[in-house]
Biopython code that builds the backbone (N, CA, C, O; Angstrom):
import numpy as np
from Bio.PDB.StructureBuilder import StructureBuilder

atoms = [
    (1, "UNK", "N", (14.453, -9.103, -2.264)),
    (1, "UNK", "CA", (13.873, -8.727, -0.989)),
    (1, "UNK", "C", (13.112, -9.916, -0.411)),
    (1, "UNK", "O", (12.407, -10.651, -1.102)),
    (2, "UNK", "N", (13.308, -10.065, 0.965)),
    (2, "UNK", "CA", (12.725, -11.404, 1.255)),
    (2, "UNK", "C", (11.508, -11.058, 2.294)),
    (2, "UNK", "O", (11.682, -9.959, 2.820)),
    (3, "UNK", "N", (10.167, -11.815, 2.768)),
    (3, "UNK", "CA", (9.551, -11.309, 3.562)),
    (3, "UNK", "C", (10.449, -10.284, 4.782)),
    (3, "UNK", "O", (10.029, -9.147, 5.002)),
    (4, "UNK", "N", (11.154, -10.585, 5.199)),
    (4, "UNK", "CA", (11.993, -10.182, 6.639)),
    (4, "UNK", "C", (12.382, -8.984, 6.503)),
    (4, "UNK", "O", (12.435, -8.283, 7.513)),
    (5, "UNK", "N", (12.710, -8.507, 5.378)),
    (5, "UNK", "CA", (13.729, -7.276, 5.120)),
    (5, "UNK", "C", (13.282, -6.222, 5.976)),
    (5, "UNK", "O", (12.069, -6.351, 6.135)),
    (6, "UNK", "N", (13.704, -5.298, 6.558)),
    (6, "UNK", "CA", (13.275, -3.897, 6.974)),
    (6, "UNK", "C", (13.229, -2.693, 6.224)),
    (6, "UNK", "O", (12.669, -1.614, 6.416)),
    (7, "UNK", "N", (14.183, -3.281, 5.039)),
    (7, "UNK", "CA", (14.411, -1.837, 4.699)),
    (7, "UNK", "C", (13.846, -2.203, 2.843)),
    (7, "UNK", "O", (14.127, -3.355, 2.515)),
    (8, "UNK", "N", (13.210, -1.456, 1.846)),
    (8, "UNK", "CA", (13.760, -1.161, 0.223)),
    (8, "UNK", "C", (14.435, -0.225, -0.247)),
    (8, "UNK", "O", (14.487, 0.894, 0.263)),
    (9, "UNK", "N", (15.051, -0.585, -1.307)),
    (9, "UNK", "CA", (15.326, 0.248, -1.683)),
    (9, "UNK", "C", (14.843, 1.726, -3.048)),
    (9, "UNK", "O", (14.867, 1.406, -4.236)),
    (10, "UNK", "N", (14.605, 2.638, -2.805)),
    (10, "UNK", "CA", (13.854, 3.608, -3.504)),
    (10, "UNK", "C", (14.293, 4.791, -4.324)),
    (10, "UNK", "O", (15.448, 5.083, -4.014)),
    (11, "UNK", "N", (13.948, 5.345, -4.976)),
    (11, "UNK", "CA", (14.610, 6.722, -6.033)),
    (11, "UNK", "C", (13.694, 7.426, -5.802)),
    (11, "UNK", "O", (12.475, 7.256, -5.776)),
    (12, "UNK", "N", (14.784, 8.801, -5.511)),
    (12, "UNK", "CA", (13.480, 9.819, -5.914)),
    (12, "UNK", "C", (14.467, 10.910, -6.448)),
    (12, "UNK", "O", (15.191, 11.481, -5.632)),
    (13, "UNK", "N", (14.539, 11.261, -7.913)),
    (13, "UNK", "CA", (15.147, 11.663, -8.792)),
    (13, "UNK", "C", (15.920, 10.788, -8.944)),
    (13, "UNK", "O", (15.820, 9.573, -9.110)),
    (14, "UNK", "N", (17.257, 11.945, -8.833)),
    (14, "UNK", "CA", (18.953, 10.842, -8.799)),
    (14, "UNK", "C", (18.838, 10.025, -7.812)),
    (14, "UNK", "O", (19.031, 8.821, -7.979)),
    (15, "UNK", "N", (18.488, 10.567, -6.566)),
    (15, "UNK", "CA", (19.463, 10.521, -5.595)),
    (15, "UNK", "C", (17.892, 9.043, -4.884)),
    (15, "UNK", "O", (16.661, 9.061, -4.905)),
    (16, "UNK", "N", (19.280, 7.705, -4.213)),
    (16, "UNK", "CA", (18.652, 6.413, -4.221)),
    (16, "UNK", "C", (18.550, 6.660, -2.134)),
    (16, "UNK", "O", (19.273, 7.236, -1.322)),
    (17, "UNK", "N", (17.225, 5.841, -2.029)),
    (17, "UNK", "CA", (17.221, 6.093, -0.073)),
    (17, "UNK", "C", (16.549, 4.467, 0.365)),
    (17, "UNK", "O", (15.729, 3.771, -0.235)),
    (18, "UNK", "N", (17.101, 4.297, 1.333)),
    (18, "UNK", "CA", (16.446, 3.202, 2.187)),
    (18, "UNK", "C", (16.079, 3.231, 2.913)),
    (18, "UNK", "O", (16.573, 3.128, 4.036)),
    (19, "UNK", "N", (14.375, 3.482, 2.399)),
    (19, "UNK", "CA", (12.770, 3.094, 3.437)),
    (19, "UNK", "C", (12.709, 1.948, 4.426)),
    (19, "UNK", "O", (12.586, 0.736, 4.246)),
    (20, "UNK", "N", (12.835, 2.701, 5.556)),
    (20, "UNK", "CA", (11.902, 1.413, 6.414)),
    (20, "UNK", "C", (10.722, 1.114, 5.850)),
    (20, "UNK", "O", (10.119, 2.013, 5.263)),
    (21, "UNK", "N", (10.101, -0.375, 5.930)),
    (21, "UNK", "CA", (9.633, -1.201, 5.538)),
    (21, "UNK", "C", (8.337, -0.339, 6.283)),
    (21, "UNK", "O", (7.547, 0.164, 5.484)),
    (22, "UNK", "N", (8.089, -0.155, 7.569)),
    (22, "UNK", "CA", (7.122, 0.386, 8.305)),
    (22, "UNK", "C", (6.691, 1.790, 8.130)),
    (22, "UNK", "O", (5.608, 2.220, 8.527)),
    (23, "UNK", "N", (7.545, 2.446, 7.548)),
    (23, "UNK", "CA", (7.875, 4.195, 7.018)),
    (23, "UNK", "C", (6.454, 4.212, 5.984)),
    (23, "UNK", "O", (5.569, 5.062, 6.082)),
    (24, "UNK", "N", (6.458, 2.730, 4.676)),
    (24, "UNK", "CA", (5.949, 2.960, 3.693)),
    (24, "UNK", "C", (4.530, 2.881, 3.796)),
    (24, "UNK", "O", (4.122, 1.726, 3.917)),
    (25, "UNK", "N", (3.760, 3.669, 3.785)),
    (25, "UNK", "CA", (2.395, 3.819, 3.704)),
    (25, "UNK", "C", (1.469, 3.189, 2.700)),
    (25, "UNK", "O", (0.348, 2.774, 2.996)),
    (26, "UNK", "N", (1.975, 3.141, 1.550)),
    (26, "UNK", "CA", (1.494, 2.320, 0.597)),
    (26, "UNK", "C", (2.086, 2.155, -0.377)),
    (26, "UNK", "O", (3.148, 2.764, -0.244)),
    (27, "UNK", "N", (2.034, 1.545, -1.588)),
    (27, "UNK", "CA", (2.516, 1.378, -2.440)),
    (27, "UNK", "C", (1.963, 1.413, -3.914)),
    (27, "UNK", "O", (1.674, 0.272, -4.277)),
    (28, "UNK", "N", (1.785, 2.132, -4.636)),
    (28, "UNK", "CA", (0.870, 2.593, -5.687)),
    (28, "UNK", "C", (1.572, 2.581, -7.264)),
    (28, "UNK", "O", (2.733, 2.896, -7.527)),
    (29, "UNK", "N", (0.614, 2.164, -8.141)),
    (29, "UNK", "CA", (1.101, 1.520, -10.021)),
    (29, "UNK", "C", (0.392, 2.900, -10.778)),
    (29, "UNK", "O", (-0.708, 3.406, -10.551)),
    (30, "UNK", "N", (1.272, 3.239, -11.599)),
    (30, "UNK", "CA", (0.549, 4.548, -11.770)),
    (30, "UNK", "C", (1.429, 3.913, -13.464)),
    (30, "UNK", "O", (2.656, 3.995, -13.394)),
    (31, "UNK", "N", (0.952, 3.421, -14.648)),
    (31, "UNK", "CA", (1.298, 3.369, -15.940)),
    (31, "UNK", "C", (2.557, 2.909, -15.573)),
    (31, "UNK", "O", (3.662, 3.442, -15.680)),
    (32, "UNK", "N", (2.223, 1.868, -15.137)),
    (32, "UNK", "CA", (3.822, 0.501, -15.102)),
    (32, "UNK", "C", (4.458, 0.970, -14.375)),
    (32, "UNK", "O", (5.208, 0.025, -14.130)),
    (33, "UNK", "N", (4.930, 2.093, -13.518)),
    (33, "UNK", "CA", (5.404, 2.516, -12.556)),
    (33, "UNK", "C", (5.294, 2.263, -11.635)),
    (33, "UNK", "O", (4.117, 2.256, -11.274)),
    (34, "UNK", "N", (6.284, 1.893, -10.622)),
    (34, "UNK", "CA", (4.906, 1.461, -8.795)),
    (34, "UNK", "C", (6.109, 2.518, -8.178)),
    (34, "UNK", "O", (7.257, 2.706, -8.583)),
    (35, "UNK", "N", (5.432, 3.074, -7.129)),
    (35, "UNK", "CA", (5.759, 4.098, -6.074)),
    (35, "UNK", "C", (5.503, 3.628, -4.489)),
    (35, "UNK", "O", (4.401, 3.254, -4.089)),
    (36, "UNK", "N", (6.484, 3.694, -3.801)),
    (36, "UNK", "CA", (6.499, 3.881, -2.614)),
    (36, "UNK", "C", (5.836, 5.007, -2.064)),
    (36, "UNK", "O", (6.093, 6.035, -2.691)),
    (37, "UNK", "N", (5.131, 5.146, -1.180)),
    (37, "UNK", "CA", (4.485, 6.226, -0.540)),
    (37, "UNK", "C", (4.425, 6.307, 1.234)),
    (37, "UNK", "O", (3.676, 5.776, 2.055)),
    (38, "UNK", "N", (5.509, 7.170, 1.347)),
    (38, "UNK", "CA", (6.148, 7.245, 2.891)),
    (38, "UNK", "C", (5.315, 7.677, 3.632)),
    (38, "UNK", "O", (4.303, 7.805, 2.944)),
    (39, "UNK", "N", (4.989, 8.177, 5.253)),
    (39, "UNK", "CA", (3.945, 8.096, 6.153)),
    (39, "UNK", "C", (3.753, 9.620, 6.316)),
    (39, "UNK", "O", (2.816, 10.080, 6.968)),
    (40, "UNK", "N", (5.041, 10.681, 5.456)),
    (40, "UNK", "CA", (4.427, 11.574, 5.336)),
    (40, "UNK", "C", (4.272, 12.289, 3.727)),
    (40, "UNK", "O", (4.684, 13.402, 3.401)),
    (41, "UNK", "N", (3.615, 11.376, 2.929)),
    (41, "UNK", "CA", (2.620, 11.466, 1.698)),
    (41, "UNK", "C", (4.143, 11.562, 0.385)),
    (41, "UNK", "O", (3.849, 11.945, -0.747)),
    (42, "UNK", "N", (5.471, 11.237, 0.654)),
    (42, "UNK", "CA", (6.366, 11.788, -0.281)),
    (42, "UNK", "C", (6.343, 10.257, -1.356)),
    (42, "UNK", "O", (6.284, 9.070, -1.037)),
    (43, "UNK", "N", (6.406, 10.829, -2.511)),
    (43, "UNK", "CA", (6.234, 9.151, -3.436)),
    (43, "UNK", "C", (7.592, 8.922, -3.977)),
    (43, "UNK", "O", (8.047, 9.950, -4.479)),
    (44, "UNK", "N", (8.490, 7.765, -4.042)),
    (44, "UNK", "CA", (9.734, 7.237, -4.428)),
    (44, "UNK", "C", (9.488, 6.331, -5.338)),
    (44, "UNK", "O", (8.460, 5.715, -5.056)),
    (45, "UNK", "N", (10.141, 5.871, -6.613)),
    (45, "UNK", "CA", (10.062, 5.133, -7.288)),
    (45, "UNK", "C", (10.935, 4.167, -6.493)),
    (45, "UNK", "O", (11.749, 4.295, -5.579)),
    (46, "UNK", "N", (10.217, 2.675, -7.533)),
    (46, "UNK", "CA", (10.553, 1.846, -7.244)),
    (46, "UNK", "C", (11.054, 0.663, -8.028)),
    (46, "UNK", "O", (11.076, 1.077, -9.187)),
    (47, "UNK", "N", (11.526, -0.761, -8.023)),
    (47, "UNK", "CA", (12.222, -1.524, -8.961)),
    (47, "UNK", "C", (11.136, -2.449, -9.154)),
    (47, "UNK", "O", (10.778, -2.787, -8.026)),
    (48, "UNK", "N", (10.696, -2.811, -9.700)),
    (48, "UNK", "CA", (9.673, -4.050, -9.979)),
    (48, "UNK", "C", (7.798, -3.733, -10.223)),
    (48, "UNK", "O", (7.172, -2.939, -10.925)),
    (49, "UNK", "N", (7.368, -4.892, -9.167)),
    (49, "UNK", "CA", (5.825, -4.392, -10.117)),
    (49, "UNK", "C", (5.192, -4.910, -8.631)),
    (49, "UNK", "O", (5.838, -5.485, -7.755)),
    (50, "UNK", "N", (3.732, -4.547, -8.580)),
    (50, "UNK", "CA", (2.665, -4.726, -7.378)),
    (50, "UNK", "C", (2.608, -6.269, -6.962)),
    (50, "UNK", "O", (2.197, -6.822, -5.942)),
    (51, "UNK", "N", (3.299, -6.853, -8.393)),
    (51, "UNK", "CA", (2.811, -8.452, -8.023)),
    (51, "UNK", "C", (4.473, -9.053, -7.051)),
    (51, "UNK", "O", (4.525, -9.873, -6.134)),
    (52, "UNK", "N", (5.598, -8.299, -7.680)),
    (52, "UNK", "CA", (6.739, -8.866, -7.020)),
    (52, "UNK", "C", (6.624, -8.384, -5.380)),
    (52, "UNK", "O", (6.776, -9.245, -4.513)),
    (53, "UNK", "N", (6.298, -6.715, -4.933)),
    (53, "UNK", "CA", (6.273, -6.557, -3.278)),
    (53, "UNK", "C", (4.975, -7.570, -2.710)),
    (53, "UNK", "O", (4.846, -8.354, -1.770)),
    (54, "UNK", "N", (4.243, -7.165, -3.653)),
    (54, "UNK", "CA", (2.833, -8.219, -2.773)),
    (54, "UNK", "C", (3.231, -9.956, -2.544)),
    (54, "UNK", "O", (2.522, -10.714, -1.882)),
    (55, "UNK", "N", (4.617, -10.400, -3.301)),
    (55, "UNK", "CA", (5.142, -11.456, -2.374)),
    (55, "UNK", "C", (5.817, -11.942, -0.999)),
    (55, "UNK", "O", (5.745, -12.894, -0.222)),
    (56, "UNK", "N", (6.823, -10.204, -1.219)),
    (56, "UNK", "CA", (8.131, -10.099, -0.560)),
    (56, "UNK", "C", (7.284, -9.176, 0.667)),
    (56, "UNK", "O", (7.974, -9.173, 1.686)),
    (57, "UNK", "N", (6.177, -8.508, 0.825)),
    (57, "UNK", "CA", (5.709, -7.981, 1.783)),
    (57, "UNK", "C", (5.123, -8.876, 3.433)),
    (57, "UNK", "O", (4.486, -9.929, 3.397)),
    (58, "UNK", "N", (5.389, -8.399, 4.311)),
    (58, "UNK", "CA", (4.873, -9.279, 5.513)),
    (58, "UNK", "C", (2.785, -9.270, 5.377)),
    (58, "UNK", "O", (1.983, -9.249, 4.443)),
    (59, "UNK", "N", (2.691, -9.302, 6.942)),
    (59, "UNK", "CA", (1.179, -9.416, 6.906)),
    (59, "UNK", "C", (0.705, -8.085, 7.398)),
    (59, "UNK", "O", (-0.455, -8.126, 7.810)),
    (60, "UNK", "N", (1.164, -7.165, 7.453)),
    (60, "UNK", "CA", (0.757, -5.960, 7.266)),
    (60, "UNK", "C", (0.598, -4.662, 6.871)),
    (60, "UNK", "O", (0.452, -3.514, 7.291)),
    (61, "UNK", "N", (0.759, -5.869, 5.090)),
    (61, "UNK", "CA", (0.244, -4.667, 3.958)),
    (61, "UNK", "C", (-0.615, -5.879, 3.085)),
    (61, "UNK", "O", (-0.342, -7.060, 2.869)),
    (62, "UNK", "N", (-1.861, -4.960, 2.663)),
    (62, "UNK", "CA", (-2.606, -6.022, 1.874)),
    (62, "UNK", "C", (-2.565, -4.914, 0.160)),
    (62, "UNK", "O", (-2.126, -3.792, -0.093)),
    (63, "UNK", "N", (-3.236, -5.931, -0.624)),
    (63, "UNK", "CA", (-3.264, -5.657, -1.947)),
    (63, "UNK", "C", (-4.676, -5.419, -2.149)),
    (63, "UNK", "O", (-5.501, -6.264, -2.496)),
    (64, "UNK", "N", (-4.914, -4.003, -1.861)),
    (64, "UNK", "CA", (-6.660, -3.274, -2.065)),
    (64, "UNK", "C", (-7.168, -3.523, -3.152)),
    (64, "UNK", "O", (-8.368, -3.793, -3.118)),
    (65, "UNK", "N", (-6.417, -3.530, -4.615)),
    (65, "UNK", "CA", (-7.172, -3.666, -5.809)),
    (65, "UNK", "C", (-5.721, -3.498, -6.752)),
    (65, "UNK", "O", (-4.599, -3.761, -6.320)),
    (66, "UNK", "N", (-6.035, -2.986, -8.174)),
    (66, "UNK", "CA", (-4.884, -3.815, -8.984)),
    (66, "UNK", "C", (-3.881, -2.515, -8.853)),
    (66, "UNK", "O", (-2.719, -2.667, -9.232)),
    (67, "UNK", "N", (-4.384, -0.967, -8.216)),
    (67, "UNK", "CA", (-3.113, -0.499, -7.945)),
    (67, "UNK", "C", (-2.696, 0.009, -6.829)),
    (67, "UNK", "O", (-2.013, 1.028, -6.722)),
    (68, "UNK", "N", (-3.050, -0.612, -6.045)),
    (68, "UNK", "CA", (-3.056, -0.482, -4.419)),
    (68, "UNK", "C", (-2.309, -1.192, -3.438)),
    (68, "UNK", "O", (-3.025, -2.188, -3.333)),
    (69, "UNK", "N", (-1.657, -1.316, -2.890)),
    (69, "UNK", "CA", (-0.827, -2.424, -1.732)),
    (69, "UNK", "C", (-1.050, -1.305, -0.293)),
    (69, "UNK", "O", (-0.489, -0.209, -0.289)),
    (70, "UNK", "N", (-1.641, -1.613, 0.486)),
    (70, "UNK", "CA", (-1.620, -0.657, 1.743)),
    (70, "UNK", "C", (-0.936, -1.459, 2.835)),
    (70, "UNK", "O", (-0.651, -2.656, 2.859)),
    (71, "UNK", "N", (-0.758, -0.563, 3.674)),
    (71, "UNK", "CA", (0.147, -0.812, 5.181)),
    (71, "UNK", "C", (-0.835, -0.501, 5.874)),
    (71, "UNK", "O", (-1.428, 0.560, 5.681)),
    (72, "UNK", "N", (-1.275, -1.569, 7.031)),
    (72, "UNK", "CA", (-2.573, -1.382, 8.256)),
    (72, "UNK", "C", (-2.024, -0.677, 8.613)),
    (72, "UNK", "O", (-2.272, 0.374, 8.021)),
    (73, "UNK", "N", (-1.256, -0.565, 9.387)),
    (73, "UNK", "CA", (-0.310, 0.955, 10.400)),
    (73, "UNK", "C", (-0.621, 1.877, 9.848)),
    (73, "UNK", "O", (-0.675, 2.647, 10.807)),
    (74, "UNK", "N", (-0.977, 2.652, 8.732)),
    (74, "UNK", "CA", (-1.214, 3.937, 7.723)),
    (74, "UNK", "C", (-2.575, 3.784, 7.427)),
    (74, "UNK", "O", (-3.024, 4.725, 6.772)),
    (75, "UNK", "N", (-3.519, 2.739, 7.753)),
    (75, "UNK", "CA", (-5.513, 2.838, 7.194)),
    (75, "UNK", "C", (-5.937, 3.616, 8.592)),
    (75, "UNK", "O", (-5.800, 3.265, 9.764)),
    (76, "UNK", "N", (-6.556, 4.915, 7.956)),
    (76, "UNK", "CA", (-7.163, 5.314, 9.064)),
    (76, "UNK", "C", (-8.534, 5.114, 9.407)),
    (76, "UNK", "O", (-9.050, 5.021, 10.520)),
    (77, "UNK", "N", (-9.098, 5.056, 8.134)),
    (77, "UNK", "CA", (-10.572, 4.179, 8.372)),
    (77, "UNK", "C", (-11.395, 3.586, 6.690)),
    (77, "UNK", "O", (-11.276, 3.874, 5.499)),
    (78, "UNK", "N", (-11.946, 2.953, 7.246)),
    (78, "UNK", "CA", (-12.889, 2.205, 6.067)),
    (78, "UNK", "C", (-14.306, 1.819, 6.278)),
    (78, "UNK", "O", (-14.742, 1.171, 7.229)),
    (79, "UNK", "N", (-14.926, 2.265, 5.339)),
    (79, "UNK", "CA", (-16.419, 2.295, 5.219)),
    (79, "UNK", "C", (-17.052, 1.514, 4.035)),
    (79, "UNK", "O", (-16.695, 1.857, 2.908)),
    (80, "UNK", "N", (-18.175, 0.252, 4.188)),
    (80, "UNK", "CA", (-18.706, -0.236, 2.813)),
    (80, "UNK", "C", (-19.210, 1.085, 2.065)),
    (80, "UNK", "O", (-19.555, 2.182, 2.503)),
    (81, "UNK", "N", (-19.126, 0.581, 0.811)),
    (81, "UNK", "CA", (-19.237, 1.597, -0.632)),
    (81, "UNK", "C", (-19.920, 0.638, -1.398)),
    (81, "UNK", "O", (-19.655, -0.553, -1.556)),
    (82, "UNK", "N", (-21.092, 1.509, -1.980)),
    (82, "UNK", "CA", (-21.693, 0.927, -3.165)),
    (82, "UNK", "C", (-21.865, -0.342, -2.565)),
    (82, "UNK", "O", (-21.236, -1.309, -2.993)),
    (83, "UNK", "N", (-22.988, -0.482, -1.214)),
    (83, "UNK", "CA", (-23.242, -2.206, -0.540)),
    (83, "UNK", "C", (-22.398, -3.015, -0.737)),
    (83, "UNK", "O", (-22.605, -3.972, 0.009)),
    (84, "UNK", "N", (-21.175, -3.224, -1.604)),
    (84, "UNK", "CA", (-20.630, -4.506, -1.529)),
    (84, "UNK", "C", (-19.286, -4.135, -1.875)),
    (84, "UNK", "O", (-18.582, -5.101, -2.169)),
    (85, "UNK", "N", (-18.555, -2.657, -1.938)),
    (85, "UNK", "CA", (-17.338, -2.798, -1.980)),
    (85, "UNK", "C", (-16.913, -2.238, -0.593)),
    (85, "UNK", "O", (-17.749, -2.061, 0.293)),
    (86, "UNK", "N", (-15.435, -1.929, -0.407)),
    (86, "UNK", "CA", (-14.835, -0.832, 1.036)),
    (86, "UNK", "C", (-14.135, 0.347, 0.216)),
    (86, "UNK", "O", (-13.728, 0.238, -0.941)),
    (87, "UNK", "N", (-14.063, 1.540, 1.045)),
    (87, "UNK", "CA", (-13.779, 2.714, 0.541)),
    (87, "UNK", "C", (-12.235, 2.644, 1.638)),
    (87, "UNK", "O", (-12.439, 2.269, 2.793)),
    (88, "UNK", "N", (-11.168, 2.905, 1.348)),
    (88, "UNK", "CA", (-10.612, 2.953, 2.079)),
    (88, "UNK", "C", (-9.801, 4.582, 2.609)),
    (88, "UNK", "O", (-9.590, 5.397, 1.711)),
    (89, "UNK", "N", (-9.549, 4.808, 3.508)),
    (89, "UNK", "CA", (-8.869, 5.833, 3.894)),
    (89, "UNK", "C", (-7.267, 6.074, 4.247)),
    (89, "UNK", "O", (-6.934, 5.420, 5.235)),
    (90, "UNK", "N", (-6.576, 6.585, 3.870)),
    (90, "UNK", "CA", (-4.951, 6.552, 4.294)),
    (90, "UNK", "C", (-4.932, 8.050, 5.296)),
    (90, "UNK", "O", (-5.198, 9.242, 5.148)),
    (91, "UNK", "N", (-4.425, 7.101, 6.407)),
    (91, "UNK", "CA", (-3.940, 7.995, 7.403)),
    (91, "UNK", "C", (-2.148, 9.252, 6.602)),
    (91, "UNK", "O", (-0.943, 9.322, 6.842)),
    (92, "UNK", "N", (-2.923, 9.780, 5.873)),
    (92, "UNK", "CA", (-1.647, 10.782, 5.445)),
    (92, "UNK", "C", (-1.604, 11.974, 5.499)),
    (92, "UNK", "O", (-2.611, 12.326, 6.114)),
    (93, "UNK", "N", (-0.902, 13.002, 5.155)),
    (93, "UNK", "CA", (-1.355, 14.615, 5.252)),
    (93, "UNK", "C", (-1.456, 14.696, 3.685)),
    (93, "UNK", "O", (-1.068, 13.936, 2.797)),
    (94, "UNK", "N", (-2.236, 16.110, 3.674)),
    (94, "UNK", "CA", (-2.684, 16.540, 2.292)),
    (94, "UNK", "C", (-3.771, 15.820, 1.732)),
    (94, "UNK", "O", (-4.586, 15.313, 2.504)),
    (95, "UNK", "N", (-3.912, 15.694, 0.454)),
    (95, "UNK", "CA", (-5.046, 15.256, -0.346)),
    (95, "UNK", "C", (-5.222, 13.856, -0.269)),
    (95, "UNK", "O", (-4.156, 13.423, -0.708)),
    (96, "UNK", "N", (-5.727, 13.170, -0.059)),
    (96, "UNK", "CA", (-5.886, 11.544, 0.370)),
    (96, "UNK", "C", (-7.095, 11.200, -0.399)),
    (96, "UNK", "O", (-8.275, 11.245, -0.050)),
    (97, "UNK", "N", (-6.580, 10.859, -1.476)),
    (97, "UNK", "CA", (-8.099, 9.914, -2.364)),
    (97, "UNK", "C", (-8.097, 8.598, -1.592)),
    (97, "UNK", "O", (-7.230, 7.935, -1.023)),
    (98, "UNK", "N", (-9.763, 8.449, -1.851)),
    (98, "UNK", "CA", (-10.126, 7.377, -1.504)),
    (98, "UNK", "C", (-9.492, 6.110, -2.115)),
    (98, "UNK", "O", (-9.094, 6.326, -3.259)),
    (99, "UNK", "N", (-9.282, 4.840, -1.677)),
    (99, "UNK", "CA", (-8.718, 3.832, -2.372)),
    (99, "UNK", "C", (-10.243, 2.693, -2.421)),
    (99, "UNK", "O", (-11.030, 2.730, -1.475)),
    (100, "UNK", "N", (-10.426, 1.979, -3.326)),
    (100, "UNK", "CA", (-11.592, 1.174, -3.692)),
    (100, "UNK", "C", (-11.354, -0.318, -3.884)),
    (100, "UNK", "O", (-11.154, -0.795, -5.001)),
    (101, "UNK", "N", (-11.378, -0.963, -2.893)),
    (101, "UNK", "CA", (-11.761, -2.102, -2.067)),
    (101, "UNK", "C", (-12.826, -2.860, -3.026)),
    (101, "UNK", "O", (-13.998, -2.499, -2.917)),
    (102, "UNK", "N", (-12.429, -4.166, -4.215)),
    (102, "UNK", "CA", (-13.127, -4.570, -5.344)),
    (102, "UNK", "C", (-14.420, -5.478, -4.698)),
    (102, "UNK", "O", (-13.938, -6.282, -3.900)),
    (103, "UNK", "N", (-15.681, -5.596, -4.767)),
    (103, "UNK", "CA", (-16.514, -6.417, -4.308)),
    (103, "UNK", "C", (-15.659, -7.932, -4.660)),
    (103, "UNK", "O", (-15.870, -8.852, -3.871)),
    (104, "UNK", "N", (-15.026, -8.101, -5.438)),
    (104, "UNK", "CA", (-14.234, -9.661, -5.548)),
    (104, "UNK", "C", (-13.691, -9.733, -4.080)),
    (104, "UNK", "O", (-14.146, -10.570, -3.300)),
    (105, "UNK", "N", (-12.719, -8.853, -3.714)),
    (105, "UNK", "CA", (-11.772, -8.383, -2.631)),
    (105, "UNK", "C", (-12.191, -8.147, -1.588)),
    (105, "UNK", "O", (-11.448, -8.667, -0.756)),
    (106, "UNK", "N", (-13.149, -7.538, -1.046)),
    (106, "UNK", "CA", (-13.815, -7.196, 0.362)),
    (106, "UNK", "C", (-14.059, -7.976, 1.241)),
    (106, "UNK", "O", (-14.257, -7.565, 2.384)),
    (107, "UNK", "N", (-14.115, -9.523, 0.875)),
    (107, "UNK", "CA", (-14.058, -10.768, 2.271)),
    (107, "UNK", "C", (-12.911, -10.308, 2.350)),
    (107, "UNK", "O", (-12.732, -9.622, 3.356)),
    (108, "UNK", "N", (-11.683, -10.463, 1.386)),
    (108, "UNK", "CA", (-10.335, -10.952, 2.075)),
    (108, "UNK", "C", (-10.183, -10.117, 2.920)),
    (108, "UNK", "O", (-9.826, -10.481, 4.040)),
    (109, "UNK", "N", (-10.393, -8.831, 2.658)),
    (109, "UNK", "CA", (-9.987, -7.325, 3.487)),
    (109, "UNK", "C", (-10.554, -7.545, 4.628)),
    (109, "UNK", "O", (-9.879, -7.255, 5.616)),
    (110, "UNK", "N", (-11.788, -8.051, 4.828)),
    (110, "UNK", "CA", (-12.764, -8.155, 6.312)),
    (110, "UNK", "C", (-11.904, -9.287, 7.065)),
    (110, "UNK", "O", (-11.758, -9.245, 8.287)),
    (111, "UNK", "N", (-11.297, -10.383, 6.203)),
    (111, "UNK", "CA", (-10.616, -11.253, 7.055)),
    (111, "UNK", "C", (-9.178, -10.767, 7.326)),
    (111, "UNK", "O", (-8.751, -10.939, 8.467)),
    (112, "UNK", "N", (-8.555, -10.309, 6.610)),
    (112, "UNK", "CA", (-7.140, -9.792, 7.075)),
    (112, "UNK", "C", (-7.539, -8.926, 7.793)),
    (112, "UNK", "O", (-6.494, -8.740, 8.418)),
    (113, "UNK", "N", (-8.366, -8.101, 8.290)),
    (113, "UNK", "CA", (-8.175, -6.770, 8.886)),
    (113, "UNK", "C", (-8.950, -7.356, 10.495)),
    (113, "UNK", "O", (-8.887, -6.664, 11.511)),
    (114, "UNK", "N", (-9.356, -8.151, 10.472)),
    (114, "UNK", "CA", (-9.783, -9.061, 11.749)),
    (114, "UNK", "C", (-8.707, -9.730, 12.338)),
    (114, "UNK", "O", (-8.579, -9.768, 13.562)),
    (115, "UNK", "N", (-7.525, -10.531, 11.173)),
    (115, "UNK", "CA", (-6.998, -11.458, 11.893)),
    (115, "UNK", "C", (-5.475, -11.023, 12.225)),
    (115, "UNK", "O", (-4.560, -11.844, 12.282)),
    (116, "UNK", "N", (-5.252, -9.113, 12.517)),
    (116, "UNK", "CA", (-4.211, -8.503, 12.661)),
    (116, "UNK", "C", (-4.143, -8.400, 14.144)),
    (116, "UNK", "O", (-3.194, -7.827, 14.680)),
]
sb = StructureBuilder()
sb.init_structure("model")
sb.init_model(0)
sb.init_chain("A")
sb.init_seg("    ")
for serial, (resi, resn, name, xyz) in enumerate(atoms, 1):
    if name == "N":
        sb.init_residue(resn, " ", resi, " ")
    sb.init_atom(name, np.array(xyz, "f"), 0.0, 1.0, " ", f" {name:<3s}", serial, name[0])
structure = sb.get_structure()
């Protein structure tokens, strides 16, 4: 997959589908597993690991923390946490845990999310 691509490719059971690139809401590592997570909350497996999309991804999805990759198009809002980290919010339906924005991590997030 190269930055450019539009589309990945994803599983969910048997049966294999190709996500728009913009569809995917985030991308989440759950015990070596990483999941696609579409814009309306459905999760697809996926081929590789957080570190291979966080190459092949453009500039508008960042890497929140070690199991997190979000899509700006899908943050519906973010608030500092604990003075020095960000709490983040996903614009999704249903249950939406918070995602946690590492005090290491929180410049980069303040600068990517400025320079979109």
């Amino acid at each position: 997959m190269k930055k450019n691509n539009t589309r990945i490719l994803v599983q969910r059971g048997k049966k294999n589908y190709s996500l728009k690139i913009e569809e995917i809401a985030m991308f989440m590592s759950i015990k070596k597993m990483v999941y696609a997570i579409d814009r309306t909350n459905e999760k697809y497996a996926c081929r590789g690991n957080l570190v291979r999309f966080e190459s092949m991804l453009d500039k508008r999805f960042f890497r929140a923390n070690r199991q997190f990759i979000i899509n700006i198009e899908h943050l519906e809002e973010f608030a500092t946490f604990e003075k020095v980290k960000i709490q983040l919010k996903m614009r999704l339906p249903g249950e939406n845990d918070a995602i946690i924005v590492s005090q290491e991590t929180a410049q980069r997030f303040r600068k990517w999310i400025t320079s979109l």
